[in-house]
C-alpha positions as CSV (number, residue, x, y, z in Angstrom):
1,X,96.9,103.1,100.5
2,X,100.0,102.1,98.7
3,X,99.7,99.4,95.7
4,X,102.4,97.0,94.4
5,X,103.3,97.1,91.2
6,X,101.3,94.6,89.7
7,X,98.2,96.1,91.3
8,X,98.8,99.4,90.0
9,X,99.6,98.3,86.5
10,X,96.4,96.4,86.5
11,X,94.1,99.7,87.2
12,X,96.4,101.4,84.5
13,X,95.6,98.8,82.3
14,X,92.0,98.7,83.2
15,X,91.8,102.7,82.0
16,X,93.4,101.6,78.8
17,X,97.2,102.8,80.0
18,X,99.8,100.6,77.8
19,X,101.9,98.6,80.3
20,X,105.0,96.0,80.0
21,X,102.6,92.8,80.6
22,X,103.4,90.3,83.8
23,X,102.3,87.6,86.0
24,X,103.2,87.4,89.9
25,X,104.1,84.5,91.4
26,X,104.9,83.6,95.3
27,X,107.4,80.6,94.6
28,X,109.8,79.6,92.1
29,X,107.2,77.1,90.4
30,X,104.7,79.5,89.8
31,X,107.3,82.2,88.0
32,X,108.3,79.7,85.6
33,X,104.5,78.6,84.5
34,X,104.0,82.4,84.3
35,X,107.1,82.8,82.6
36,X,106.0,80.2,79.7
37,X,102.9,81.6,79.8
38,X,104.1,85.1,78.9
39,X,105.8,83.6,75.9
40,X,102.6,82.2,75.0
41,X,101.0,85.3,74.7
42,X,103.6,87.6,73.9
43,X,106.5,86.2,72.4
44,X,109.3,87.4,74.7
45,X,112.5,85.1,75.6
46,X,113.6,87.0,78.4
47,X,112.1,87.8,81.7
48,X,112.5,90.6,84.0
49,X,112.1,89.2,88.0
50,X,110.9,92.4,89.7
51,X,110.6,92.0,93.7
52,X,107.1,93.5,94.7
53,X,107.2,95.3,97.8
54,X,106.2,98.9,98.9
55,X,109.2,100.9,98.0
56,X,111.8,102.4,95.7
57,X,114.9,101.7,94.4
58,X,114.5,97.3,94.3
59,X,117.1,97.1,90.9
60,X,119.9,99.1,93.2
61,X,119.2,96.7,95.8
62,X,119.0,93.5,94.0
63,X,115.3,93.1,93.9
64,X,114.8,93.4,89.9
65,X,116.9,91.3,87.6
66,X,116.6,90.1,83.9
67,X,116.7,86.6,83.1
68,X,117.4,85.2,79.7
69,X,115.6,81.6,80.3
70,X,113.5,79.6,82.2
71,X,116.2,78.1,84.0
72,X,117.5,81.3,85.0
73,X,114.0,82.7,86.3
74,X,113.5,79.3,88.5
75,X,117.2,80.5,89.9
76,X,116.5,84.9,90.5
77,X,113.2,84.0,91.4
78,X,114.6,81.7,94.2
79,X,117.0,84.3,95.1
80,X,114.4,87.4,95.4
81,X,111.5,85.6,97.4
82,X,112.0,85.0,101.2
83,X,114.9,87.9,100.6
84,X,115.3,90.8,103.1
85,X,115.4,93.5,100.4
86,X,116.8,96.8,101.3
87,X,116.5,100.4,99.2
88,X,116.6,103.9,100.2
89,X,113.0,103.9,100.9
90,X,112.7,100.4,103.3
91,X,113.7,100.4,107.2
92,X,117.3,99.2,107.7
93,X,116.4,95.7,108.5
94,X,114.8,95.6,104.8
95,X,111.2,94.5,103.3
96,X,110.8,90.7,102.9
97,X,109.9,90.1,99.7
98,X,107.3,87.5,99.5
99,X,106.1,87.5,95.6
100,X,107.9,88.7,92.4
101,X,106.3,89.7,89.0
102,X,107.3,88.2,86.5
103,X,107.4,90.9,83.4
104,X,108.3,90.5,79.7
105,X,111.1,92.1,77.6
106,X,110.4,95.4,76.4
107,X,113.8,96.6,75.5
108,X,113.4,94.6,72.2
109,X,115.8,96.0,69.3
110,X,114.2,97.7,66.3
111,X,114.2,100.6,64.0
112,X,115.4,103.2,67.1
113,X,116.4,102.9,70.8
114,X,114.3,102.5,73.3
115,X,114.1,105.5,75.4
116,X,113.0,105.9,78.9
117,X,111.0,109.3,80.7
118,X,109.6,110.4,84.3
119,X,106.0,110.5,84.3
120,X,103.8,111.4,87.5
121,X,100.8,112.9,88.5
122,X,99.8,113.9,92.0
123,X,98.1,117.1,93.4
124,X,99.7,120.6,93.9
125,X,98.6,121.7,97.1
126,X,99.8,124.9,96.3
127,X,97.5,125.6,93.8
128,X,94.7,122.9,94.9
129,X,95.4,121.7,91.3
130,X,96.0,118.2,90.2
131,X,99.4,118.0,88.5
132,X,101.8,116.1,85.5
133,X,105.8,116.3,86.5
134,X,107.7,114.7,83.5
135,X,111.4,114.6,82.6
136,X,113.3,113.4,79.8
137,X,115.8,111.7,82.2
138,X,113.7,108.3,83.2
139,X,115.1,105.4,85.3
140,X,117.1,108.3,86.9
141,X,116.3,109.2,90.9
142,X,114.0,112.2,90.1
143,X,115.2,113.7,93.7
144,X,118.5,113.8,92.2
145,X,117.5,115.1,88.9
146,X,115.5,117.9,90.6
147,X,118.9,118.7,92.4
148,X,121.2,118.8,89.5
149,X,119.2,119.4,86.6
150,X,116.1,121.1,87.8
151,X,115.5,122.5,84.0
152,X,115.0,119.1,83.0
153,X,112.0,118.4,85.0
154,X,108.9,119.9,83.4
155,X,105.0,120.4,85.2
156,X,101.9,120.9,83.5
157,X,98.6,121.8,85.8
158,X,95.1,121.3,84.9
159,X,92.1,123.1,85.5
160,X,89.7,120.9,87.9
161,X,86.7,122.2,85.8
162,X,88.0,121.5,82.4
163,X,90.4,118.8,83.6
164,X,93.4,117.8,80.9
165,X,92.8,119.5,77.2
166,X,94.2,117.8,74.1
167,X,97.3,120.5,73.5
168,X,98.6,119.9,77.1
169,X,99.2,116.4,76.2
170,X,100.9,117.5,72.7
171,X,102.7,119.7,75.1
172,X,104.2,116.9,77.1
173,X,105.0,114.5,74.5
174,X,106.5,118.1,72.0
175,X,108.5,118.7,75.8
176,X,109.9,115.0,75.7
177,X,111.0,115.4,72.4
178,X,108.9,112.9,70.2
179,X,107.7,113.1,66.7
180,X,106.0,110.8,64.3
181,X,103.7,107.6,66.1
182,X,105.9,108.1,69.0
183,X,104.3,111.4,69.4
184,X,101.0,110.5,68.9
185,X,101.5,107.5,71.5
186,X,102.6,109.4,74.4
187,X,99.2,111.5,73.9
188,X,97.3,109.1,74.1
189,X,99.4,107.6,77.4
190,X,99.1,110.8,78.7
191,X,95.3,111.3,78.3
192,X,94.5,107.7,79.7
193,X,96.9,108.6,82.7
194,X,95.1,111.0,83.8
195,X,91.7,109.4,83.3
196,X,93.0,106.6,85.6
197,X,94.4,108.7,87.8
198,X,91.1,111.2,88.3
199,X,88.4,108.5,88.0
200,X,90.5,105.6,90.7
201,X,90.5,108.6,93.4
202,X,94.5,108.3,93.7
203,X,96.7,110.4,95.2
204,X,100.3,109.8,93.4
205,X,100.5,107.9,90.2
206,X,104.4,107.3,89.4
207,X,105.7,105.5,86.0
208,X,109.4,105.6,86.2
209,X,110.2,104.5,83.7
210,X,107.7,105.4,81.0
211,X,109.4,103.7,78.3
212,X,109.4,104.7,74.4
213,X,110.0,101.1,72.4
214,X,112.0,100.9,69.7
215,X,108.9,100.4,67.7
216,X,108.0,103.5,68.8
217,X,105.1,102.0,71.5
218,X,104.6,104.1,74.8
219,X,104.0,102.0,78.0
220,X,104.6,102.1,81.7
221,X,107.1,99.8,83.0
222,X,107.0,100.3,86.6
223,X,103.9,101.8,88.4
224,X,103.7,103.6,91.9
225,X,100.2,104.0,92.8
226,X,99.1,105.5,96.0
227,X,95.2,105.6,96.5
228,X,93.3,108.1,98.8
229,X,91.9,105.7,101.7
230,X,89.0,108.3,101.9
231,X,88.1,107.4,98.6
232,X,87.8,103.7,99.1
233,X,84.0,103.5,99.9
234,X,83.8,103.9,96.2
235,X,86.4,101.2,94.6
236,X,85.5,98.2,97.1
237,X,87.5,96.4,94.9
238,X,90.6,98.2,95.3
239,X,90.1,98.0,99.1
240,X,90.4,94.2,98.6
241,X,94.1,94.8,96.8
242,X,95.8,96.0,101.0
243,X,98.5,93.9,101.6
244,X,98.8,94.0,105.1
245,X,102.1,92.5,105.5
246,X,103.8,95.6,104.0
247,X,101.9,97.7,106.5
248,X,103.5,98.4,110.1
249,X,101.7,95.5,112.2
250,X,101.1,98.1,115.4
251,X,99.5,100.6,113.0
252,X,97.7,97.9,111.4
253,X,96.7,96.7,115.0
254,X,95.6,100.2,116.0
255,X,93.7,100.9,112.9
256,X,91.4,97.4,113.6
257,X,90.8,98.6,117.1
258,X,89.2,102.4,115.6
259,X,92.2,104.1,116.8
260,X,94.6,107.2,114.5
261,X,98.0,105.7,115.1
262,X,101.4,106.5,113.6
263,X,104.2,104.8,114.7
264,X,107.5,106.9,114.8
265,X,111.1,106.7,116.1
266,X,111.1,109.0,119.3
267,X,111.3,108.0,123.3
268,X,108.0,109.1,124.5
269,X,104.4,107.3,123.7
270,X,102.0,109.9,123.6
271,X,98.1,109.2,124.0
272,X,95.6,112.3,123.1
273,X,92.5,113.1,122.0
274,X,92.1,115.1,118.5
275,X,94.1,115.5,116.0
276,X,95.4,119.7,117.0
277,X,96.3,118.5,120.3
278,X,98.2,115.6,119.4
279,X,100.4,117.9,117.3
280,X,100.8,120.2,120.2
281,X,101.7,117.5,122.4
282,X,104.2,116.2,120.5
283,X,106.0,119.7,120.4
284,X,105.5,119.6,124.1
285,X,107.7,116.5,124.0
286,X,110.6,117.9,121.7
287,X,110.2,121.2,124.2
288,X,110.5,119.0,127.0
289,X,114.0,117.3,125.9
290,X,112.3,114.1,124.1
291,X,111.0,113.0,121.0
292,X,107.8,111.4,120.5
293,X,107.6,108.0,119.2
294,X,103.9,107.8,117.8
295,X,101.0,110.0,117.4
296,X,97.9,108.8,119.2
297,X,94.7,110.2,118.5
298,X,91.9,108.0,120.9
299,X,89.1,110.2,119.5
300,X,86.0,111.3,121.5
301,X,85.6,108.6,123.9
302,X,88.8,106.8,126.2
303,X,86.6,104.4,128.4
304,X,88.9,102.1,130.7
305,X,88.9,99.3,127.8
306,X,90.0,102.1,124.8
307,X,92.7,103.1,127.0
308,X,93.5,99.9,128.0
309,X,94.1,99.7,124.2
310,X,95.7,102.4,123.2
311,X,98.6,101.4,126.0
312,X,98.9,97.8,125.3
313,X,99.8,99.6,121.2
314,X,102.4,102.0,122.8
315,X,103.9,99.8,124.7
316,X,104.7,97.4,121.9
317,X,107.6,99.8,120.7
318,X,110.5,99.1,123.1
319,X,112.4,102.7,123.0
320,X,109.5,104.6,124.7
321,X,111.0,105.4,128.0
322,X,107.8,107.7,129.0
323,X,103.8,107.6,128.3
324,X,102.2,111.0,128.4
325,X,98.4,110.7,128.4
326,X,97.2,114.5,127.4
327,X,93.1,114.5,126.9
328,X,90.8,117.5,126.6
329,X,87.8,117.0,128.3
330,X,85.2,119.1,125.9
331,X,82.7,115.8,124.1
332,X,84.4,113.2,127.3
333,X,84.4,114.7,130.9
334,X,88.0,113.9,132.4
335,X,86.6,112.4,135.4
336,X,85.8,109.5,133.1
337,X,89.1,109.5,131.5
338,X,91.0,109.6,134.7
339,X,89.0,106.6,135.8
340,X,89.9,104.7,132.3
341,X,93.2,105.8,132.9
342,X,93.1,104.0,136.3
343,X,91.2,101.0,135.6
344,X,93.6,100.1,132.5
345,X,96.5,100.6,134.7
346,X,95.1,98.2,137.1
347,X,94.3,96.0,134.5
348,X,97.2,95.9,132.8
349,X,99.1,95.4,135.7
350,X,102.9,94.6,135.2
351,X,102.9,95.2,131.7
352,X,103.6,98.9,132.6
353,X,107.2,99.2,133.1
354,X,107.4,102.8,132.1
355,X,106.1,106.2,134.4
356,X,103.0,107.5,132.8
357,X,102.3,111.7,132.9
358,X,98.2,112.1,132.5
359,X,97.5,115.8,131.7
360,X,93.6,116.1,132.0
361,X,92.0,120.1,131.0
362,X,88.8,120.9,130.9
363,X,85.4,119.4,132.4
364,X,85.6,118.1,136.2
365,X,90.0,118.5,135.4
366,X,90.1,119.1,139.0
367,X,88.0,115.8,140.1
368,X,89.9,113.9,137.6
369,X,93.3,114.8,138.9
370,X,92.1,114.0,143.1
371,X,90.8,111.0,141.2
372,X,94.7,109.6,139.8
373,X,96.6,111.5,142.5
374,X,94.2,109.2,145.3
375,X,94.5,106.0,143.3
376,X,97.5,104.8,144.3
377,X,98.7,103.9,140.9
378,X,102.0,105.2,140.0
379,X,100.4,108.0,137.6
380,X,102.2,111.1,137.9
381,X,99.6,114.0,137.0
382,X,99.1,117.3,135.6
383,X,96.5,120.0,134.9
384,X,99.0,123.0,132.6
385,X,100.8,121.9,129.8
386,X,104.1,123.3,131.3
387,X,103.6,120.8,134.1
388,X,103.6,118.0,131.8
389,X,106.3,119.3,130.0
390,X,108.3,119.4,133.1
391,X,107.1,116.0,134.3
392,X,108.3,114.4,130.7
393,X,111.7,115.9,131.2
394,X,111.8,114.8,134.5
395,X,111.4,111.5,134.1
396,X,113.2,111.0,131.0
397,X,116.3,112.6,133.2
398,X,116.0,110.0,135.9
């Protein structure tokens, strides 16, 4: 589950992780109280407006700008919110943007300059080890760093059973070049990272930049958290922080109605049961001359009314051309799945304007395929997986 900025700086914070203080705000009003109030408290004159959406790359596309007085946050503030903000890492159309954080000024002058790093931690699945990646070259794209400067990117592993020891974190902050407080900073930013990151359950923990001051103070000005869903039973609170409008609304949809949906950009809906299969049948498709555009997993049951479901969610992306229901009947018999298959169809009616290929293996297959070839509906079906194969390239010829 993917945080916003603010969210993730708060669970940094809450671990004792320095972090560049901020307020969010959902209209121009509310950024300039919490702009005033940040002077309160902190002292700063200027204002960084960040955009918070899910995704990368917001200062190359307009979504993080400094202001230098009130006046000016009321004016970037009004800009950023209700914008269509496009990175790298948004669909073409853009994320809107419907709050901003408003942060203070870290980039104060002082005794040296401020410096910026790379700072992540996520899990090698390599090694089943969790991991630090750090770099020297902060604010930077790391993809493009790893590309043209791979020697400047640095990892340090830690042993699950003794987790991060005291000279690994000297290690990081003697590899990023620090001495004096500096030095001593970044060991303690390191060692509460990875506190936070272990004891929230995350999977990806991202501080680009982690910024040196020029006072010598470590803190994390950005923050890209990513936590692991199957963790959430135990942080009810952080299930509480899902913003579901930067979720895709069908997956969203699918996940409320107890189905394993991912919405891609193929041709052909598929509709399967388990996990192994659904990856199968998805190669079937790209053997077959298409592309899939979801995966589908209806689990162990696909009663008329789950079916019913799982079409109504397919056919909500307008460039599948083809529906290729492929079920195992091991747990479900496929008699019963045929006749979901049919009964949704009739249900549903003229909302399916595409040809449907139902591939039904295992118990009572040969029942459930008298059962869809004597119903009438316009249900092409199949028993092999060539056959379906060669029904999906059939009709996406035609």
């Amino acid at each position: 589950m993917n945080l916003h900025e603010y969210q993730g700086k708060e669970i940094l914070n809450s671990f004792g992780v320095r972090i560049q203080r901020g307020i969010v705000a959902s209209n121009q009003k509310d950024a300039v109280d919490a702009a005033k109030q940040l002077t309160t408290e902190t002292g700063t004159s200027w204002y960084v407006v960040k955009a918070q959406i899910h995704a990368g790359g917001r200062g190359k596309g307009g979504g993080v700008k400094l202001a230098k007085s009130l006046e000016e946050v009321e004016t970037i503030s009004n800009d950023i919110i209700g914008m269509m903000l496009k990175t790298p890492q948004t669909p073409a159309e853009g994320k809107l943007v419907n709050q901003v954080l408003i942060a203070e000024d870290v980039y104060y002058p002082g005794d040296s300059e401020p410096e910026e790093y790379y700072m992540s931690v996520l899990l090698n699945r390599a090694t089943g080890r969790n991991m630090i990646m750090y770099s020297t070259e902060g604010g930077m794209d790391i993809e493009a760093v790893a590309e043209e400067t791979p020697h400047l990117i640095f990892t340090e592993e830690i042993d699950p059973t003794m987790g991060l020891l005291p000279f690994q974190a000297r290690k990081i902050a003697f590899n990023l070049g620090l001495s004096g407080g500096a030095f001593k900073e970044m060991v303690k930013f390191v060692s509460a990272l990875y506190t936070a990151y272990v004891k929230s359950d995350s999977s990806l923990f991202e501080i680009n930049p982690v910024l040196k001051t020029s006072d010598d103070k470590i803190l994390a000005v950005d923050a890209k958290v990513t936590l692991d869903e199957n963790a959430l039973f135990r942080h009810k609170d952080y299930a509480e922080l899902r913003d579901l409008r930067e979720e895709n609304p069908i997956e969203v949809e699918a996940k409320a109605a107890g189905l394993n949906y991912v919405d891609l950009d193929g041709n052909v809906g598929c509709m399967v049961n388990g996990a192994g299969l659904a990856m199968g049948t998805m190669d079937l498709i790209k053997q077959a001359g298409g592309d899939p555009a979801n995966f589908l997993d209806v689990g162990g049951t696909a009663d008329a009314q789950r079916v019913e479901t799982a079409f109504g969610i397919i056919l909500k992306d307008p460039n599948v051309k083809a529906i290729l229901v492929n079920i195992f009947g091991g747990i479900v018999r496929c008699d019963r799945v045929a006749q979901g298959v049919v009964d949704a169809y009739k249900n549903m009616g003229d909302k399916i304007n595409v040809p449907i290929i139902c591939r039904l293996q295992g118990t009572n297959a040969k029942e459930a395929k008298e059962l869809i070839d004597n119903s009438g509906m316009e249900i092409i079906s199949a028993t092999e997986f060539q056959e379906a194969a060669d029904k999906v390239q059939e009709v996406l010829a035609s």
